[in-house]
ZALOKOL-822694 format. One line per field, with one value per atom (N, C-alpha, C, O): residue number from 1; atom name; x, y, z. Coordinates in Angstrom, 2 decimals, padded with zeros to 5 digits. Last residue first. Layout:
BEGIN
num: c(NUM / ...)
atome: c(CA / ...)
xx: c(X / ...)
yy: c(Y / ...)
zz: c(Z / ...)
% end
This chain:
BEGIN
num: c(122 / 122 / 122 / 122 / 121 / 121 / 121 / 121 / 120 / 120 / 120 / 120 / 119 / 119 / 119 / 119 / 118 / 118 / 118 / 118 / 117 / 117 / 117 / 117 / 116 / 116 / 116 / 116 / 115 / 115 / 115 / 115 / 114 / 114 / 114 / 114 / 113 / 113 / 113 / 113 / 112 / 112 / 112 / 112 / 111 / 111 / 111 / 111 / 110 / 110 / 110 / 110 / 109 / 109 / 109 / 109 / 108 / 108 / 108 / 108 / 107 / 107 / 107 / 107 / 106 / 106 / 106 / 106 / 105 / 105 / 105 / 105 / 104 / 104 / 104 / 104 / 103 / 103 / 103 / 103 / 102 / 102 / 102 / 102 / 101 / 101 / 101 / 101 / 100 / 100 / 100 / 100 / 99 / 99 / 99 / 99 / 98 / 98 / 98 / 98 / 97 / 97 / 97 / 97 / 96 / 96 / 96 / 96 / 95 / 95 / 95 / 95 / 94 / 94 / 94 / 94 / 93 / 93 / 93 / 93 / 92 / 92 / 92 / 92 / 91 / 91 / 91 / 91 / 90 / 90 / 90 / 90 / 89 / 89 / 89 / 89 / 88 / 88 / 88 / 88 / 87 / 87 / 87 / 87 / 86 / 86 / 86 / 86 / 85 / 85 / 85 / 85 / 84 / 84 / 84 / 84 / 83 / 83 / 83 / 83 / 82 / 82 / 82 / 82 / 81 / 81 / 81 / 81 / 80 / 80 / 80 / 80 / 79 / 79 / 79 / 79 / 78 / 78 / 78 / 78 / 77 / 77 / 77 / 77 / 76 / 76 / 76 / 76 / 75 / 75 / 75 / 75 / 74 / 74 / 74 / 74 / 73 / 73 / 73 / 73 / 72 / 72 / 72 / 72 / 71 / 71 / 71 / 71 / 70 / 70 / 70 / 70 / 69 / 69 / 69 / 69 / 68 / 68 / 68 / 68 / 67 / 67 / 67 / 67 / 66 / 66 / 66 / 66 / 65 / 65 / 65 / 65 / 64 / 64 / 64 / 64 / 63 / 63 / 63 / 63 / 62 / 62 / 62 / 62 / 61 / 61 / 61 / 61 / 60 / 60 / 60 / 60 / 59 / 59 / 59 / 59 / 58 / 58 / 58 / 58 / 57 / 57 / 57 / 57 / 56 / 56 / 56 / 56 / 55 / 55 / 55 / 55 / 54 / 54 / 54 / 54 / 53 / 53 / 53 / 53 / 52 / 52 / 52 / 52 / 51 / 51 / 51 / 51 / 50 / 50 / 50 / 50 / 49 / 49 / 49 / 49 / 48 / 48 / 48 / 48 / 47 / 47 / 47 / 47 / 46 / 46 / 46 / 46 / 45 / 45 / 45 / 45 / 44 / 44 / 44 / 44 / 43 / 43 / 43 / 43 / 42 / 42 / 42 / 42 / 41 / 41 / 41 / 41 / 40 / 40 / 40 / 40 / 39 / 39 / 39 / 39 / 38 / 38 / 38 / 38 / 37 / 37 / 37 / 37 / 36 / 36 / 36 / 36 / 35 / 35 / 35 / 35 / 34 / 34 / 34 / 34 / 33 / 33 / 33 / 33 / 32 / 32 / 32 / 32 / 31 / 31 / 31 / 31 / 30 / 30 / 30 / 30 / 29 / 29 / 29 / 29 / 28 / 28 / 28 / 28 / 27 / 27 / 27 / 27 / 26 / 26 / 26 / 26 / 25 / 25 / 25 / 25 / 24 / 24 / 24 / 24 / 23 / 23 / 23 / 23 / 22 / 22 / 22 / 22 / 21 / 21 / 21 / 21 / 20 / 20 / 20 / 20 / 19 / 19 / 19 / 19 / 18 / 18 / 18 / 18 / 17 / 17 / 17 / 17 / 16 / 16 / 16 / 16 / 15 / 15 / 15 / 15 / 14 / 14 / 14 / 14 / 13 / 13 / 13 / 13 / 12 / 12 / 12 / 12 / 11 / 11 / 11 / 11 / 10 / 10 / 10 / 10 / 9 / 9 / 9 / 9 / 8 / 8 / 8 / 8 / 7 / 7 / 7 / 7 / 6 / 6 / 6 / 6 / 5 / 5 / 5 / 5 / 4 / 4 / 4 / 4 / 3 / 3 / 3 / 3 / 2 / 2 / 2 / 2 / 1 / 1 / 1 / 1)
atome: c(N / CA / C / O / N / CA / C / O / N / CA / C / O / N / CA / C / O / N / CA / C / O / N / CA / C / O / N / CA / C / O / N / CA / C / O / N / CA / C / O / N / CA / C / O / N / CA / C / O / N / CA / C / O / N / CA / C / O / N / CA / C / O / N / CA / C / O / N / CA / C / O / N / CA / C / O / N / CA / C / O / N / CA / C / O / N / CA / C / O / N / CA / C / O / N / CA / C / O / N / CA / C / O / N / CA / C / O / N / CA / C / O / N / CA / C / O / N / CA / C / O / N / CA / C / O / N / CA / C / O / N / CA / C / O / N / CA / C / O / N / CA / C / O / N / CA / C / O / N / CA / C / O / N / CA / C / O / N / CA / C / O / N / CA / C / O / N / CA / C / O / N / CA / C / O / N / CA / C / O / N / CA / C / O / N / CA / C / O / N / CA / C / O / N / CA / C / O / N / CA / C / O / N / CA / C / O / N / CA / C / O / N / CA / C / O / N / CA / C / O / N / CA / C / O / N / CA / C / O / N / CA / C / O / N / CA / C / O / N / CA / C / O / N / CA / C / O / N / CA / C / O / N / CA / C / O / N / CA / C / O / N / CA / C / O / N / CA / C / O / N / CA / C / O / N / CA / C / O / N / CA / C / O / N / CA / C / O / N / CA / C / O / N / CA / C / O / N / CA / C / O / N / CA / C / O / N / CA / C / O / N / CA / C / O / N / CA / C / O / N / CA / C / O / N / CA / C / O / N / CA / C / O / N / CA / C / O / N / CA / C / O / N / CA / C / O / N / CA / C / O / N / CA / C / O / N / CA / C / O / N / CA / C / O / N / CA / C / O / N / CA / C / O / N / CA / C / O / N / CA / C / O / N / CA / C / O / N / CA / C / O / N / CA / C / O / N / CA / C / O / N / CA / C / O / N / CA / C / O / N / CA / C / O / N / CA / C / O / N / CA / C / O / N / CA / C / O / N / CA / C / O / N / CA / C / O / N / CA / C / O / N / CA / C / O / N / CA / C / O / N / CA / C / O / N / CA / C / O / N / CA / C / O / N / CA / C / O / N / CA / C / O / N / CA / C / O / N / CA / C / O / N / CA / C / O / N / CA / C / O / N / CA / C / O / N / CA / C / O / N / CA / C / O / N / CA / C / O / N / CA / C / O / N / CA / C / O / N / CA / C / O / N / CA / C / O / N / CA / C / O / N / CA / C / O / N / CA / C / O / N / CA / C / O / N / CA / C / O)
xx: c(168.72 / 169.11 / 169.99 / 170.43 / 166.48 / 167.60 / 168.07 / 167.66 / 163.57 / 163.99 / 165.71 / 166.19 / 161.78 / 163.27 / 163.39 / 163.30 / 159.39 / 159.59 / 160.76 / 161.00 / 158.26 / 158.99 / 159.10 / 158.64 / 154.67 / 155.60 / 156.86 / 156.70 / 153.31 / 154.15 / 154.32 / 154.13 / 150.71 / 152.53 / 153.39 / 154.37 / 148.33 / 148.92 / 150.13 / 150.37 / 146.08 / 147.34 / 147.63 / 147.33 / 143.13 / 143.27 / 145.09 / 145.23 / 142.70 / 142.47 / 142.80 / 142.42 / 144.25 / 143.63 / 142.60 / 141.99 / 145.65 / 146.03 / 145.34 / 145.86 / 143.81 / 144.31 / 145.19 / 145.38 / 143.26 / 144.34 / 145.02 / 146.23 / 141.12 / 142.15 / 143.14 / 144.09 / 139.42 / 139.61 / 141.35 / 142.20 / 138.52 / 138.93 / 139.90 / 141.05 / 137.55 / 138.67 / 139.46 / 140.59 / 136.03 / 135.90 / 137.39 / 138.28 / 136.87 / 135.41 / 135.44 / 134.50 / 139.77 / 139.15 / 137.74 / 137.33 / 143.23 / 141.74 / 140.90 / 141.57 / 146.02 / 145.20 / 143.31 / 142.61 / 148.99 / 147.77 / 147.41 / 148.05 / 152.58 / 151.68 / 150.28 / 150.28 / 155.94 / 154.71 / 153.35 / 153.09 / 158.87 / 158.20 / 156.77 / 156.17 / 160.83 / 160.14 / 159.65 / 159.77 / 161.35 / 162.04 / 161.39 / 162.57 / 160.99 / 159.83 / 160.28 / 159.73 / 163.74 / 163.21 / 161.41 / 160.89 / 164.20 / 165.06 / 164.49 / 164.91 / 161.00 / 162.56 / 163.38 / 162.88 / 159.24 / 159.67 / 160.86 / 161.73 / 156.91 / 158.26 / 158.55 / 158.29 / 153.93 / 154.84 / 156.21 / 156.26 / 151.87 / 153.30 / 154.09 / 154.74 / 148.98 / 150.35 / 150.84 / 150.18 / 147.90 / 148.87 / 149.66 / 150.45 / 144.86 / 145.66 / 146.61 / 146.21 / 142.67 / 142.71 / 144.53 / 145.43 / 139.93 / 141.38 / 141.67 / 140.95 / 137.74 / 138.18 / 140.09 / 140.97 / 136.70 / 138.26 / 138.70 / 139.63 / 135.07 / 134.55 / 135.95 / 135.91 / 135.98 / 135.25 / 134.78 / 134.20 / 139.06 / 137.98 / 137.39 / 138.04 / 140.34 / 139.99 / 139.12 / 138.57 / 143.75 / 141.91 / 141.83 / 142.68 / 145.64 / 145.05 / 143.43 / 142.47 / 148.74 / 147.08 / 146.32 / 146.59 / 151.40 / 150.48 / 149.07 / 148.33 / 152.04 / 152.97 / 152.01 / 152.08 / 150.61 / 150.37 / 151.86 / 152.57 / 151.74 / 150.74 / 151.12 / 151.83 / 153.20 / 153.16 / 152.45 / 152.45 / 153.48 / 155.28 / 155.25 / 156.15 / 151.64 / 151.87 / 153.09 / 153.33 / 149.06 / 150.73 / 150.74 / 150.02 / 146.14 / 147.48 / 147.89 / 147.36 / 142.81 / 143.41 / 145.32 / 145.65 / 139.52 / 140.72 / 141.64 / 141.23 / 136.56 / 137.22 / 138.68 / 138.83 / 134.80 / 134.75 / 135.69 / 135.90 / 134.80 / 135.97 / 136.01 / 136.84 / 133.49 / 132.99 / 134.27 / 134.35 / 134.91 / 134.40 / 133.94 / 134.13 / 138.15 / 136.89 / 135.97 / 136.35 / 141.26 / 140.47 / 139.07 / 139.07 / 144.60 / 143.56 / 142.35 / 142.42 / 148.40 / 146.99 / 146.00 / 146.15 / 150.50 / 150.29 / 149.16 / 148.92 / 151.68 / 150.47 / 150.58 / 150.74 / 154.61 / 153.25 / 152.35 / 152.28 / 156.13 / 155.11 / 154.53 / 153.88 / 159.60 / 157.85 / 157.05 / 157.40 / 162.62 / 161.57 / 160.25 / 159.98 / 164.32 / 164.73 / 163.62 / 163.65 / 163.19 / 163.90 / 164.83 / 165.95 / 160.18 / 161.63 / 162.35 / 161.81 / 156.76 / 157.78 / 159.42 / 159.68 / 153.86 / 155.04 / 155.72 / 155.47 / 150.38 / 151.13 / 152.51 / 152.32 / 147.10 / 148.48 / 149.31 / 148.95 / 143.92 / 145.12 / 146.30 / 146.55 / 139.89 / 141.55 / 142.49 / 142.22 / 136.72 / 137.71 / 139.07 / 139.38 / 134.65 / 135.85 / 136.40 / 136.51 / 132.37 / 132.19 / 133.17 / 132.94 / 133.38 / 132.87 / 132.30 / 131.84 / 134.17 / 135.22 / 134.67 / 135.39 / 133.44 / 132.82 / 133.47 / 133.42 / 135.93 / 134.82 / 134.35 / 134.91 / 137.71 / 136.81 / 136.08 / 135.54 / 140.14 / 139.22 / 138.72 / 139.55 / 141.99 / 140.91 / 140.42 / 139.76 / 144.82 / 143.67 / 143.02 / 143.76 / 146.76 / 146.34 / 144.99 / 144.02 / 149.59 / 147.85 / 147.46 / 147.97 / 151.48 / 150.66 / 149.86 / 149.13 / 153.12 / 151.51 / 151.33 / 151.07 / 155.54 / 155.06 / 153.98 / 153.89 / 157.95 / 156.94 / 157.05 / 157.86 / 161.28 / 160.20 / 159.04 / 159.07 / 162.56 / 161.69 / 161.08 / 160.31 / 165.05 / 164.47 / 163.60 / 164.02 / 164.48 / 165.10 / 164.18 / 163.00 / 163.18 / 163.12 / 163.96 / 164.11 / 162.24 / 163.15 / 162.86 / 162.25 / 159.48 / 160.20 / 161.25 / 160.85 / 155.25 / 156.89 / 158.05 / 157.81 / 153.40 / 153.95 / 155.10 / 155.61 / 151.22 / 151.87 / 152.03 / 151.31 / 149.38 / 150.27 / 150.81 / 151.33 / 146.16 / 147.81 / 148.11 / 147.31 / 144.89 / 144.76 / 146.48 / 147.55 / 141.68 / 142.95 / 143.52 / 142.88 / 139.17 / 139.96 / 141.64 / 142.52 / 137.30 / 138.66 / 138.99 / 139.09)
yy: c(095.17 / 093.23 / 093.71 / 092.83 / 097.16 / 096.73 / 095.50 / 095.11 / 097.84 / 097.25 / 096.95 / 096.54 / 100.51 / 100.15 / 099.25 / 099.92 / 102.11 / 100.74 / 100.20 / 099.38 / 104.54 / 103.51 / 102.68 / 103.16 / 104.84 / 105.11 / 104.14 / 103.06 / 106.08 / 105.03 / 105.71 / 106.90 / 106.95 / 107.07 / 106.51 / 106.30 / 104.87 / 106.75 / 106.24 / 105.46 / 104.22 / 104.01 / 105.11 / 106.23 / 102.10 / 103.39 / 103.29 / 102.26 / 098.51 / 100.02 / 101.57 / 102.03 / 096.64 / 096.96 / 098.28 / 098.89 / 094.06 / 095.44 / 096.04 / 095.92 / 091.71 / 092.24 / 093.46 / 093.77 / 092.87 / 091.76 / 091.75 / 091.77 / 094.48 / 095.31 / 094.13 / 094.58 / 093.04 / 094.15 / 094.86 / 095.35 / 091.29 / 090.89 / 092.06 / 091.83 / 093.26 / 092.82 / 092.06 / 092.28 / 095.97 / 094.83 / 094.54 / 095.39 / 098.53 / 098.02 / 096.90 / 096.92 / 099.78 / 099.56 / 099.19 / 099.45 / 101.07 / 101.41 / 100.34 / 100.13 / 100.53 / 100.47 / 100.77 / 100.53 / 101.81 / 101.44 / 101.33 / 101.76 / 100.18 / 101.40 / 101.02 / 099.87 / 100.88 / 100.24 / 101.00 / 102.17 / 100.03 / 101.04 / 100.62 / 100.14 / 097.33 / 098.24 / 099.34 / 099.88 / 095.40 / 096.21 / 096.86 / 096.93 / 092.33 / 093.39 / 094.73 / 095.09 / 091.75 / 090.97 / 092.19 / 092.67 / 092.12 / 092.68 / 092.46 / 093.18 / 091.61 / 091.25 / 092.37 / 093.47 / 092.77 / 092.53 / 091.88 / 091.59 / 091.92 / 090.67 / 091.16 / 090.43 / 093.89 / 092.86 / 091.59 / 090.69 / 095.62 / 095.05 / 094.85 / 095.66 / 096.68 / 096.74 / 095.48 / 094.50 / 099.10 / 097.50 / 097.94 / 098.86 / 100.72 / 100.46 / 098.60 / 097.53 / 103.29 / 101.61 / 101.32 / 101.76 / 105.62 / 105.25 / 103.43 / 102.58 / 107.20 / 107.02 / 106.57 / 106.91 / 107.12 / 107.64 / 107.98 / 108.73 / 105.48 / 106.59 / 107.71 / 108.87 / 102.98 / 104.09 / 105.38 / 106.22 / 101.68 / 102.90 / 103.43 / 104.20 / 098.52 / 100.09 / 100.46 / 099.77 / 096.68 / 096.59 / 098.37 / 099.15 / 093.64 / 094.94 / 095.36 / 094.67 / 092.69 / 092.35 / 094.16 / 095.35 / 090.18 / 091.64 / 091.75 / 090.79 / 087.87 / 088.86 / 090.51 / 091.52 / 086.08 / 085.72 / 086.89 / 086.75 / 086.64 / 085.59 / 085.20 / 084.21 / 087.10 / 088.12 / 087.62 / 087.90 / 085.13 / 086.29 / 086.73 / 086.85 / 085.10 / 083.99 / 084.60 / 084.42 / 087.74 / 086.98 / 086.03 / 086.00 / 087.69 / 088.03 / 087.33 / 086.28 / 089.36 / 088.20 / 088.55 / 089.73 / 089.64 / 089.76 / 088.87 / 087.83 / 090.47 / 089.51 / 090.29 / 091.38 / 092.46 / 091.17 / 090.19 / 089.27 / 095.35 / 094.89 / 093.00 / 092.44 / 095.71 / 095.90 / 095.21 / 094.87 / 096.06 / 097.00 / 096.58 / 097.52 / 094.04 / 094.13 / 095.44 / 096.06 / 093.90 / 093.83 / 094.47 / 095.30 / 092.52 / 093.41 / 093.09 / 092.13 / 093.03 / 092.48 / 093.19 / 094.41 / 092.64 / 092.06 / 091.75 / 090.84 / 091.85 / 091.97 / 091.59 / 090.39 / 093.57 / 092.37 / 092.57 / 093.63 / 094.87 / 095.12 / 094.14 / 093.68 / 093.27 / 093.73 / 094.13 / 093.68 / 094.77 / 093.73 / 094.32 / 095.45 / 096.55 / 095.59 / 094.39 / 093.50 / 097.11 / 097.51 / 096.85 / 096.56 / 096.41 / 096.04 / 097.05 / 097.54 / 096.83 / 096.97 / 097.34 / 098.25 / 096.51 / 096.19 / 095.97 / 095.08 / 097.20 / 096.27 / 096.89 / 098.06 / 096.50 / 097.42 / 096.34 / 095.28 / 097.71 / 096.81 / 097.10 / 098.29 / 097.38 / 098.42 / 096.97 / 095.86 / 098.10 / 097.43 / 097.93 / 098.65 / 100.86 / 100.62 / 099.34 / 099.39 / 102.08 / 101.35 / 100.47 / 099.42 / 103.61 / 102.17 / 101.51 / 100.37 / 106.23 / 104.70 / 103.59 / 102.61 / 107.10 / 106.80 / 105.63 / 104.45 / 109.52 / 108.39 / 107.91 / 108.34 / 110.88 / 111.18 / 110.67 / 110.83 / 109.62 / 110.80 / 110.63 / 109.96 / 107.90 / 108.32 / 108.92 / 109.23 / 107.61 / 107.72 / 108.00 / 108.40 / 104.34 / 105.09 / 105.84 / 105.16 / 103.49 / 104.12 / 104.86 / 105.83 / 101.49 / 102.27 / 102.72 / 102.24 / 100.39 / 100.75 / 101.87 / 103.03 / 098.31 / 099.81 / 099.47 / 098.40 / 096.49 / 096.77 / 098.37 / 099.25 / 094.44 / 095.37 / 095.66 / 095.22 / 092.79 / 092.47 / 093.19 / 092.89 / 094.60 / 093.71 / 092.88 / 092.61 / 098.43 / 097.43 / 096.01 / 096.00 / 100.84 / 100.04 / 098.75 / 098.14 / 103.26 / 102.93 / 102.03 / 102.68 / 103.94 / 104.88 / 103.59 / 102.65 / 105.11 / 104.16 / 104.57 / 105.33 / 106.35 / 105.93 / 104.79 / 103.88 / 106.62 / 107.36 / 106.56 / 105.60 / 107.49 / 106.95 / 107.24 / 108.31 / 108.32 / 109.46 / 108.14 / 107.87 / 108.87 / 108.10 / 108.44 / 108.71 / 109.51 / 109.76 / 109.00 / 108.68 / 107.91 / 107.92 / 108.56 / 108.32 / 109.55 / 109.05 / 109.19 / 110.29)
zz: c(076.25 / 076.76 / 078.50 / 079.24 / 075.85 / 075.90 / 076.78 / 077.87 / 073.90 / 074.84 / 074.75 / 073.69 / 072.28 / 072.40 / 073.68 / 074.71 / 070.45 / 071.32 / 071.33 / 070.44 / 069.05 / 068.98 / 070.49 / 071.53 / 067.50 / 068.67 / 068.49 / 067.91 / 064.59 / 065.04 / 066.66 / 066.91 / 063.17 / 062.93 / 063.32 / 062.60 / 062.43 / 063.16 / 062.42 / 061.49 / 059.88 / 060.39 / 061.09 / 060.66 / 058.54 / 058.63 / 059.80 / 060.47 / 057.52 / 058.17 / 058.08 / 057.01 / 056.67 / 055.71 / 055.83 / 054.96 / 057.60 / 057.70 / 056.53 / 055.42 / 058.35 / 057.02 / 056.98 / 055.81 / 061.17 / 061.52 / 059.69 / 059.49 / 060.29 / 061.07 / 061.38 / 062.02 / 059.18 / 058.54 / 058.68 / 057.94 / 061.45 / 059.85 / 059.21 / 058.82 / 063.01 / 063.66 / 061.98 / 061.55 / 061.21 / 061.89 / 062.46 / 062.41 / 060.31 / 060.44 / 061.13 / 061.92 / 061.87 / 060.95 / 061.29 / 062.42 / 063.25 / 063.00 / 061.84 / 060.83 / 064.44 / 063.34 / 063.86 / 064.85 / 065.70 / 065.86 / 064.49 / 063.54 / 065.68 / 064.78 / 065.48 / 065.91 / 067.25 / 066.87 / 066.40 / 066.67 / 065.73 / 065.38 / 065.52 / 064.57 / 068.11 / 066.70 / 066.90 / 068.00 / 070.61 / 069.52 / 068.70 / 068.36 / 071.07 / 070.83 / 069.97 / 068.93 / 071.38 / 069.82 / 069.84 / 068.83 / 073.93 / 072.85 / 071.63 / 070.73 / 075.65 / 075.09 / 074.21 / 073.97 / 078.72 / 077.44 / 076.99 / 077.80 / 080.51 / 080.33 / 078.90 / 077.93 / 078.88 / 080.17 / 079.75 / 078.91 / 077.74 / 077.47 / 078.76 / 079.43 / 076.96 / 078.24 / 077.71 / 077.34 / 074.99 / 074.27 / 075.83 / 076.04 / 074.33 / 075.02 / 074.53 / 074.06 / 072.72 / 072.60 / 073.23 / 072.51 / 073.19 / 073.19 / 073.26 / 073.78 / 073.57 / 072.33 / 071.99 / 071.19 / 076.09 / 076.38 / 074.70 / 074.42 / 076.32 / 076.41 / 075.94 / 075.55 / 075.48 / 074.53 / 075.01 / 074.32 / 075.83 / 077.18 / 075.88 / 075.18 / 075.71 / 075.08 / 076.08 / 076.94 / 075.33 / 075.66 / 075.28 / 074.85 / 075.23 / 074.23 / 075.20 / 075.56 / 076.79 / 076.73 / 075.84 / 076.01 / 076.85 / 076.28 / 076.48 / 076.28 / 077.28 / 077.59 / 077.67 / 078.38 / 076.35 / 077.89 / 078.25 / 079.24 / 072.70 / 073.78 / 075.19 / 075.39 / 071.07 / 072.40 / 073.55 / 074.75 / 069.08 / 069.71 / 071.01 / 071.84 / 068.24 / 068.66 / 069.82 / 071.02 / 068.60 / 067.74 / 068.59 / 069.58 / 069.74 / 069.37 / 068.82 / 068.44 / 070.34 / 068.95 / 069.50 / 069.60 / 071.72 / 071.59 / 070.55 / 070.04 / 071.87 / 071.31 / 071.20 / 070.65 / 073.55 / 073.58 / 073.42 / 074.22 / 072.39 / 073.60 / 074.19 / 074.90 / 070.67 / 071.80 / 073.36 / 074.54 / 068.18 / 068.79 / 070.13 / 070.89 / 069.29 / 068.63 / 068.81 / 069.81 / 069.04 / 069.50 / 068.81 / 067.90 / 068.06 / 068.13 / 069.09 / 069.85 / 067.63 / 068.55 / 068.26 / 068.13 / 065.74 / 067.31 / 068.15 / 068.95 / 062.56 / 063.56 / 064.68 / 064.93 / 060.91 / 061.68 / 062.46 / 063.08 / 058.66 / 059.65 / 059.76 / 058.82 / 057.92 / 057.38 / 058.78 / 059.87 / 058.70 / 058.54 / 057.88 / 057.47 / 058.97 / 058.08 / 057.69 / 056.84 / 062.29 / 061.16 / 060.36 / 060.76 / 062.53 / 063.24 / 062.01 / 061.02 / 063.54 / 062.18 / 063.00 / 063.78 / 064.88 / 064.62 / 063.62 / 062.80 / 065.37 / 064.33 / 064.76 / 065.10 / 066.93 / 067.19 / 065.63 / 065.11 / 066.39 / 066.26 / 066.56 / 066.39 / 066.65 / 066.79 / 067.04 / 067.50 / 065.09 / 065.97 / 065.62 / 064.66 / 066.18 / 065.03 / 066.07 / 067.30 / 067.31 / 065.82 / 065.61 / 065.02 / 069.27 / 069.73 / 068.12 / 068.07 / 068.00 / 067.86 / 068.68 / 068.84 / 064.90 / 066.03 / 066.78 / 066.44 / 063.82 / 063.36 / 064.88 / 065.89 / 064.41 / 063.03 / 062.49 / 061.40 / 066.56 / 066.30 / 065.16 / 064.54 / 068.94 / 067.76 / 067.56 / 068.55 / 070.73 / 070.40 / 069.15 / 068.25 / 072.18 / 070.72 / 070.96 / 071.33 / 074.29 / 073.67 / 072.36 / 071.79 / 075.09 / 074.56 / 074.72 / 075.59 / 078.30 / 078.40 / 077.02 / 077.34 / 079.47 / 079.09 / 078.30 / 077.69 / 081.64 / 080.89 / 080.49 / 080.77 / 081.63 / 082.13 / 081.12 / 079.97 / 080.23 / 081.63 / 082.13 / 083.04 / 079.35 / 079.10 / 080.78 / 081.91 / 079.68 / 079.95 / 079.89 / 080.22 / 077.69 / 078.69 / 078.56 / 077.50 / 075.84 / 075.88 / 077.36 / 078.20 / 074.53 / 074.89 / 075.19 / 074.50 / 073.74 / 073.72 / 074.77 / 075.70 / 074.59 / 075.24 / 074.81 / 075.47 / 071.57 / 072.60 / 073.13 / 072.86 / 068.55 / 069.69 / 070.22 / 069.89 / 066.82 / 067.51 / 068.76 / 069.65 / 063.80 / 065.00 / 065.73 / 065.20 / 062.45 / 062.59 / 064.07 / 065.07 / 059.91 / 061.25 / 061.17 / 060.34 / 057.48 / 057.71 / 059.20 / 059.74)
% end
C-alpha cells in the first residue's frame, strides 16, 4: 500500500500561483503513475492531472490546460502540480493519487493522501 502526504496549499490571490507536492512512500515510486484530483465543496472530486511513471506522458482537465503543469523528481519520491493564473473556481480540497498506470490513476482507482486545501480569492 502507497502512502502518500500533500503539501503546499494555502490561500492566494486570483492570478497568482502555488507549487503542490505530494510525496510517496511504500512502494517504488518510479513504478507508480501519479494524479492530482480536486473536490469543491458541494461538488464531486475531478480530475486534474496526471502523469506517467516515467514522466513522459502528461494528461489535464480541460479547466487547467496551459495554466498547470504536473511533473515528478523520482529520486525525490515526489510528484509536483505548479499552478499558474489562478481563479476563484480552482478553489478546493486537492488530493494526490497514486496508481499502476496513468489508466488507473485518471479512473480514480489508486491509492489517496488527504488533501491540501487550495483557496484563491477574487
Amino acid at each position: 500500500q502507497v502512502q502518500l502526504v500533500e503539501s503546499g496549499g494555502g490561500l492566494v490571490q486570483a492570478g497568482g500561483s502555488l507549487r503542490l507536492s505530494c510525496t510517496a512512500s511504500g512502494r517504488t515510486f518510479s513504478s507508480l503513475a501519479m494524479g492530482w484530483f480536486r473536490q469543491a465543496p458541494g461538488e464531486e472530486r475531478e480530475f486534474v492531472a496526471a502523469i506517467s511513471w516515467g514522466g513522459d506522458r502528461t494528461y489535464f482537465a480541460d479547466s487547467v490546460k496551459g495554466r498547470f503543469t504536473i511533473s515528478r523528481d523520482n529520486a525525490k519520491n515526489t510528484v509536483y502540480l505548479q499552478m499558474n493564473s489562478l481563479k476563484p473556481d480552482d478553489t478546493a480540497l486537492y488530493y494526490c493519487t497514486a496508481g499502476g498506470s496513468t489508466v488507473e490513476v485518471t479512473a480514480s482507482r489508486g491509492s489517496w493522501g488527504q488533501g491540501t486545501q487550495v483557496t484563491v480569492s477574487s
